[in-house]
N, C-alpha and C positions, 0 to 999 in steps of 0.2 A: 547620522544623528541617532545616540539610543535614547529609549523612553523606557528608564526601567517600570518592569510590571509589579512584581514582588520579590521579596527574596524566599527562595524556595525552601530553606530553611525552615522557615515559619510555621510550613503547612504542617496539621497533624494527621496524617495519615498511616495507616497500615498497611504493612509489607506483608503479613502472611495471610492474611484472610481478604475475600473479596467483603466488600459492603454496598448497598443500595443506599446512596444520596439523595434522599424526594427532599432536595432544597433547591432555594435559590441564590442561595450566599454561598458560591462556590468558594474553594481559597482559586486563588490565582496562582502562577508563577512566569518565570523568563521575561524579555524583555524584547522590543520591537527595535530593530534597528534597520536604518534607512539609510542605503546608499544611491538613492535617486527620486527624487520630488514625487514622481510619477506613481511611488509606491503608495499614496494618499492616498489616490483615487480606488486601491483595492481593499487597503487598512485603513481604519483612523488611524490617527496619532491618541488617543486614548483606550483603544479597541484593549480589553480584556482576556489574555488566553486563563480561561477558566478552566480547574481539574474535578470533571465534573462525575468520576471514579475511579478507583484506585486500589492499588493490593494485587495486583496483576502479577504474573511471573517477566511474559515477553508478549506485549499485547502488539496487536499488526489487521491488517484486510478491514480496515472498516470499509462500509455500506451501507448506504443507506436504503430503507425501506419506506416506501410510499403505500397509506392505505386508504384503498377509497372513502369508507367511512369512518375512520381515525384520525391522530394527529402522525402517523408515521414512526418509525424506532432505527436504531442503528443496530447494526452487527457486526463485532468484531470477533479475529481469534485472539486465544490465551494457547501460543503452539507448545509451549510445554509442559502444559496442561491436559492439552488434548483436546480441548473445548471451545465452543462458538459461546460466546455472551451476547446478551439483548438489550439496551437500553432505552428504558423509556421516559422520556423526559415527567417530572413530576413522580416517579418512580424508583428511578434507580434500574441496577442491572441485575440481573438474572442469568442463569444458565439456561442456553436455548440447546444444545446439541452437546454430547457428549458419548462414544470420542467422535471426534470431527477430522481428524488427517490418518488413523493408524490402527487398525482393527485387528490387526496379529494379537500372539501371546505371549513371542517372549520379546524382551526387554528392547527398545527401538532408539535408545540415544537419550538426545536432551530435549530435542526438539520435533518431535511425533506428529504434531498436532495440523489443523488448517493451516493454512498462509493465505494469501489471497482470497478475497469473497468479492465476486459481481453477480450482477443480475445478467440473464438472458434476455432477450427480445417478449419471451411468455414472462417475463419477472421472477423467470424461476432462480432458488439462489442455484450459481455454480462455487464450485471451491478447490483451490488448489490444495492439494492432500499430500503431505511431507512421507508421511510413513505408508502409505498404500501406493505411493509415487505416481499419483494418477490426477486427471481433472475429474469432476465427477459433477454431477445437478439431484440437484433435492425435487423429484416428481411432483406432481400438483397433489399424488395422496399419501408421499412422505417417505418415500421409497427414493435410495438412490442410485443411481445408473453412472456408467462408467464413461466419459466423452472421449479420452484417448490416455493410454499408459504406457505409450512403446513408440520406436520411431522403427522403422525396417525391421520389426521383431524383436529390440533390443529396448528393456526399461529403462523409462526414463530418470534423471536423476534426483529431481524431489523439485516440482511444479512450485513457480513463486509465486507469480504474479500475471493475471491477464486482462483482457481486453476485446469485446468486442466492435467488429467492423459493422457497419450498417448493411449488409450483405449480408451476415448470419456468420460472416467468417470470425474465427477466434484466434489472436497472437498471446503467444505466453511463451514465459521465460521458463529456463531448467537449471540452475545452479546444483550446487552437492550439499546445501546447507540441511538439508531433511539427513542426511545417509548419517549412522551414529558416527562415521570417523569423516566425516565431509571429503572433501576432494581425492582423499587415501585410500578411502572405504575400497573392501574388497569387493563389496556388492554391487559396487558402479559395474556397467554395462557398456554403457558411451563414456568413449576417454575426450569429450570435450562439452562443454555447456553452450546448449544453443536458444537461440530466438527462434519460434517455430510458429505457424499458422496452420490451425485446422479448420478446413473449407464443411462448410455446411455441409457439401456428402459426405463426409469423414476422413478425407483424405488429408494425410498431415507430409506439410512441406517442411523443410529447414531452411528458413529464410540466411541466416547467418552464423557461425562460431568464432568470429574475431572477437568476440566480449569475453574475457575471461572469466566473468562472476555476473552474468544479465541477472538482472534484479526487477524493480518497477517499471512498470511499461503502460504507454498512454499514448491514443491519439491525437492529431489538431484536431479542430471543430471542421474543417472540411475534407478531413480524414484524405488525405496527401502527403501526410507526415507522421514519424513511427516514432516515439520517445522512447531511448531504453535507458537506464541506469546500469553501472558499473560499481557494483561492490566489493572492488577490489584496492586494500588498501596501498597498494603500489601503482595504482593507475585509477584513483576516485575520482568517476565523471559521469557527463550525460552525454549520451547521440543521438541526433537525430537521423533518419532515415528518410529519404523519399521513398513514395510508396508507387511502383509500377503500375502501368493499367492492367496488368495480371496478377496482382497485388504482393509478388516480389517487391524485393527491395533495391536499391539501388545505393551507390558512393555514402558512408556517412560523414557526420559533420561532429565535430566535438562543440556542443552547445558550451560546457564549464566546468574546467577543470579545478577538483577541489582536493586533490592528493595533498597540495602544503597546508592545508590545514590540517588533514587527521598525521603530518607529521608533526604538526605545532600542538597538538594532543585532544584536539576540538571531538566531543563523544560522537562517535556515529561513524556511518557511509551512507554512500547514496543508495536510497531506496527506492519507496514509494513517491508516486508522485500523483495529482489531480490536476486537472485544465478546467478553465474557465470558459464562457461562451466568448471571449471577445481571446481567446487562445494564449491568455499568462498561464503560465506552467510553474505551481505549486509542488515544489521538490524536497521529498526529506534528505537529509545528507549531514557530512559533518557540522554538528552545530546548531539541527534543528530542522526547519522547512525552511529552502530559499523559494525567492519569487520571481517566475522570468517573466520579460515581455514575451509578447509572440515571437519578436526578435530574436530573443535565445537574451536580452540584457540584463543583468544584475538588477534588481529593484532593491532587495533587501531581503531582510530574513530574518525571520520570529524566531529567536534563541529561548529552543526549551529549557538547555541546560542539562539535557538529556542524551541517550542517545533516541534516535528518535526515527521509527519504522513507516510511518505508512500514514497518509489522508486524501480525504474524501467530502467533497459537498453534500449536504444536505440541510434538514428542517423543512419548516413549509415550504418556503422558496426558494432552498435550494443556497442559499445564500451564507451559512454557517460552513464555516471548514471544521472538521471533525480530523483528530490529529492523534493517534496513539504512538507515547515516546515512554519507551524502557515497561514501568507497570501502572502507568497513568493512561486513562484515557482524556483529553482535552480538547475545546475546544473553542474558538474563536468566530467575534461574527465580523465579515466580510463586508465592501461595500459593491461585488459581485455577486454573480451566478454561476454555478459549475454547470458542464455539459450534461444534457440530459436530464436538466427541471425546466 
């Protein structure tokens, strides 16, 4: 069943300048659609994806920020910008970091900038860095340090997307989407894109290289299971992982395969993805975010109309998904909770 939301059309927005929105009458766009009843109980059937800024180049990594005596803000990058944005609800966005993925001089591609933004265990932000090819954390006095940029001595190839374990352990993706000529680049180091964990004492594994383009990556809630994304438009899917008692991985599982849509011409790949406390896995891909059960089963999926990168829960409860697709940032209220509010 779809429930259109708006026609996208309508909205008047700007494409070359960012702007600060302190409204509440966001415009809206896309449309809910429901391939299982069950998808209720996470979306209304009148739920709003509202565009609550805009003018972006390639917006991605939101996170959300929780502040003890605040209302909280998001963060997302602008990668071929170079820059971190801040939002704050009643406000609008701001530039919080700049540059944010690339700190050379000469000339780094299209796509320089962050990818990925999480928090650590201290809340410190961490960030995956396209053009410096490294993870790296923002120190408590603003200063940032390097968490890993090499696997056996060898650079890595431009950091997407990560994840931490409740252990202190870190998994993150490495694709060639940062390198100025992607997967060609001469610069590459490592002739294969891997899934990787770095152990609290620093020591980085290669859990796996079957993925040809790992992308977004996300735990269950009782972290036993590894989500990775496949960005590749000849094999667009998700895997699951089980996760070892030595937190290898083991056989994956193809949770859904979405390659005949981006041959049927649907915007996107699989990307980012968020989980919920009760373990649906909110996945960007062709066509927007889909919605799984814990299961791995189709619920449905909010058509941006976009192509559509990367989200994440937040607000006070935790309970808004926050959704950046092409130069929009949007987002939607849930009738859940993401992990970790």
């Amino acid at each position: 069943m779809r429930i259109l939301l708006a026609n996208a059309a309508t909205l008047l927005l700007c494409a070359t300048s960012v702007f600060a929105q302190d409204t509440t009458n966001f415009p809206v766009l896309g449309e809910r659609i429901e391939n299982d009843a069950a998808l209720s109980k996470l979306i209304a059937k009148d739920a709003k994806l509202e565009v609550i800024s805009s003018g972006y180049i390639w917006t991605e990594g939101p996170v959300w920020v929780n502040e003890k005596n605040g209302p909280g803000y998001l963060l997302f990058s602008d990668i071929p910008r170079n820059s971190i944005f801040k939002w704050v609800e009643g406000q609008g966005a701001e530039l919080f970091m700049k540059p944010s993925g690339y700190t050379g001089v000469a000339d780094y591609g299209g796509e320089p900038g962050s990818n990925g933004l999480i928090l650590d265990p201290k809340g410190q932000l961490v960030m995956c860095e396209h053009g410096d090819r490294r993870l790296s954390v923002v120190t408590k006095n603003g200063g940032k340090r390097t968490l890993v940029d090499n696997y056996k001595g060898k650079r890595l190839n431009s950091p997407n997307d990560a994840v931490f374990h409740s252990s202190g352990d870190l998994y993150f993706t490495d694709p060639p989407y940062g390198l100025p000529n992607r997967y060609d680049d001469p610069l590459r180091e490592l002739d294969f894109c891997g899934v990787y964990r770095l152990s609290k004492s620093g020591e980085v594994t290669l859990l796996t290289k079957e993925m040809t383009r790992p992308n977004g990556i996300a735990l269950s809630p009782d972290e036993k299971t590894l989500y990775v994304a496949q960005s590749d438009p000849e094999a667009a899917l998700w895997k699951s992982f089980p996760i070892k008692a030595d937190g290898t991985l083991g056989q994956s599982k193809v949770i859904y395969d979405a390659t005949k849509h981006v041959k049927e011409g649907w915007p996107g790949l699989p990307d980012g993805m968020a989980v919920d406390k009760a373990g649906n896995i909110f996945a960007t891909g062709p066509g927007g975010v889909y919605v799984f059960s814990a299961a791995g089963k189709l619920l449905g999926r909010i058509s941006t109309g976009e192509r559509t990168a990367n989200c994440t829960f937040g607000g006070k409860d935790g309970s808004v998904l926050y959704i950046t697709a092409d130069m929009y940032l949007c987002r939607i209220q849930t009738k859940t909770v993401g992990l970790g509010h």
